[in-house]
N, C-alpha and C positions, 0 to 999 in steps of 0.2 A: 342406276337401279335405285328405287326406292323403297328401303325396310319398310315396313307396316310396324308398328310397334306396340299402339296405340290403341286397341281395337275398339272402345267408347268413344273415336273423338275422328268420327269419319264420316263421309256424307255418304248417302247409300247409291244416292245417281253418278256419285264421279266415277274415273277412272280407277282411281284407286280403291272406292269402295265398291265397284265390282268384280275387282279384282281378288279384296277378301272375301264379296262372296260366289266367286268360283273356286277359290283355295277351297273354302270350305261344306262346300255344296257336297251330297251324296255321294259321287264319285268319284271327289278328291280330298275326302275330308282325312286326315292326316291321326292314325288313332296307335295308340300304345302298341297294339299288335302289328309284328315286323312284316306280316302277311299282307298286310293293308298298307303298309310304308310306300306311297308314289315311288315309282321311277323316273329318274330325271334324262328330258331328253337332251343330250350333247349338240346334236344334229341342231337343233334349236338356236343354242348360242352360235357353232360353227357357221351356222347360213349367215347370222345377223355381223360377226364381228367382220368377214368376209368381206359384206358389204361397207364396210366403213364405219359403220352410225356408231353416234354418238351414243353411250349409254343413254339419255334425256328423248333420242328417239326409237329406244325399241320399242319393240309391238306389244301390245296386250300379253302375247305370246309368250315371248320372251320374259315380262315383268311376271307374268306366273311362274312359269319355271323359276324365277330367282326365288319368291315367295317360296316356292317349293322347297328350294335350299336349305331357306331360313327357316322354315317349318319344319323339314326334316333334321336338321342339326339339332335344333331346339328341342326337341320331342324325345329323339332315338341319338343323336352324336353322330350316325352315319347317313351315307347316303347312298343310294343305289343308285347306277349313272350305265346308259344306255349307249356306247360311242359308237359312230357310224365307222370309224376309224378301226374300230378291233375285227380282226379276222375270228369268226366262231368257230372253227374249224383248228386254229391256232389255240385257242384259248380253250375249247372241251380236252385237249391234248395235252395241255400241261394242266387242268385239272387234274385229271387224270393219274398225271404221273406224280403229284400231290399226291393224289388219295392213295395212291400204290405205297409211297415212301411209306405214309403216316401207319398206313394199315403195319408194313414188314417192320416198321420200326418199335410202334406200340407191341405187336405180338412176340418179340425179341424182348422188351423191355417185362412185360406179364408175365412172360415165362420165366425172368430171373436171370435171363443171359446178361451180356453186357454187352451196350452203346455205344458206339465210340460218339456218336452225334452227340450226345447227353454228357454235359460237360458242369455238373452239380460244383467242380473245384473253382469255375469262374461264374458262379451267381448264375449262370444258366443265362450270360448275357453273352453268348456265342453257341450255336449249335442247335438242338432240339430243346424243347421245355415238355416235361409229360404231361398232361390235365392233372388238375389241383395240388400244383406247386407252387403258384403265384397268388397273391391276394392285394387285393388293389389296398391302400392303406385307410385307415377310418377317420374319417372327419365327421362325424358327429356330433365331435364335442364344438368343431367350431360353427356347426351347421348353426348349433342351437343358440350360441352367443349371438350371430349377426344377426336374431329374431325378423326375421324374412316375414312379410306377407306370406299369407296362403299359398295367394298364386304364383309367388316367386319361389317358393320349397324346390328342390331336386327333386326331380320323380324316379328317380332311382334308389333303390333300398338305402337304407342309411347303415346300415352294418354290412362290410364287407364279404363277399363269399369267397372262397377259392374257387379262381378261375376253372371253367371245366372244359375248355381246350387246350388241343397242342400248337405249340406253335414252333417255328425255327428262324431264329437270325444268325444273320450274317451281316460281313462287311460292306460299306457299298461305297465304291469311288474311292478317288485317291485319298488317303489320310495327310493330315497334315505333319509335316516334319516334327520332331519330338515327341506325338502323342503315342503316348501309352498302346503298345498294336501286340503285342506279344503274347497274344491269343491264339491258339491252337490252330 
């Protein structure tokens, strides 16, 4: 795959320069709102890796889709991924039973009752987290030191907000021996 990095310093007839401007054409052009964020098709990479090839031979196809990646990391940090592999049917179901938890657990917590998920004694790095108890930390002071080009700025606010989701972690896989596990 080949990053674009560069966008002054490309021919318009090659490959690659049609390739940035399909990325960027009407309707795939890649814009601050999450509404308009591509979806990346899986199905895409899956057919090509299948077949053997060599990154240096995918298809147009495929080179957009990467571009997609790198445009949607760069822009938003996430990325919306379409897999041919997920059963929908699977996956509206544990949505669901998501939205069920969050719902009976926030209206337990609103009322005043108590949590047992919500584990405020270990940092809230096990269990449930309520909206606006985390707050991502502020680098603005070093934003401003490393005087960044324009174009190179974070496009993300520079003073941090409290998060305004909930979220829940837990364990995942084996731990490794000695480490610190003695979490609820």
């Amino acid at each position: 795959m080949q990053i674009i990095s560069d966008v002054g310093n490309y021919d318009e007839n090659s490959r690659t320069g049609k390739l940035r401007q399909d990325l960027h054409s009407d309707s795939n052009f890649v814009a601050n709102d999450l509404s308009e964020m591509p979806i990346i098709d899986l199905d895409v990479y899956l057919r090509a890796s299948r077949k053997g090839n060599n990154p240096g031979d995918f298809s147009d196809h495929v080179n957009l889709e990467c571009q997609k990646v790198a445009e949607c990391f760069h822009k938003f940090g996430i990325l919306l991924i379409r897999d041919p592999r997920v059963d929908m049917e699977q996956n509206e179901e544990y949505i669901d039973l998501m939205e069920e938890y969050f719902e009976k657990t926030g209206e337990m917590f609103y009322n005043g009752e108590k949590v047992d998920d919500i584990k405020a004694e270990w940092m809230y790095q096990v269990g449930a987290t309520p909206e606006f108890i985390e707050k991502a930390r502020d680098h603005s002071e070093l934003i401003k030191s490393r005087n960044f080009a324009a174009e190179d700025m974070p496009a993300s606010p520079l003073k941090p907000v409290s998060d305004a989701k909930w979220r829940y972690m837990w364990k995942i896989g084996k731990r490794p021996m000695g480490a610190a596990d003695d979490f609820p």
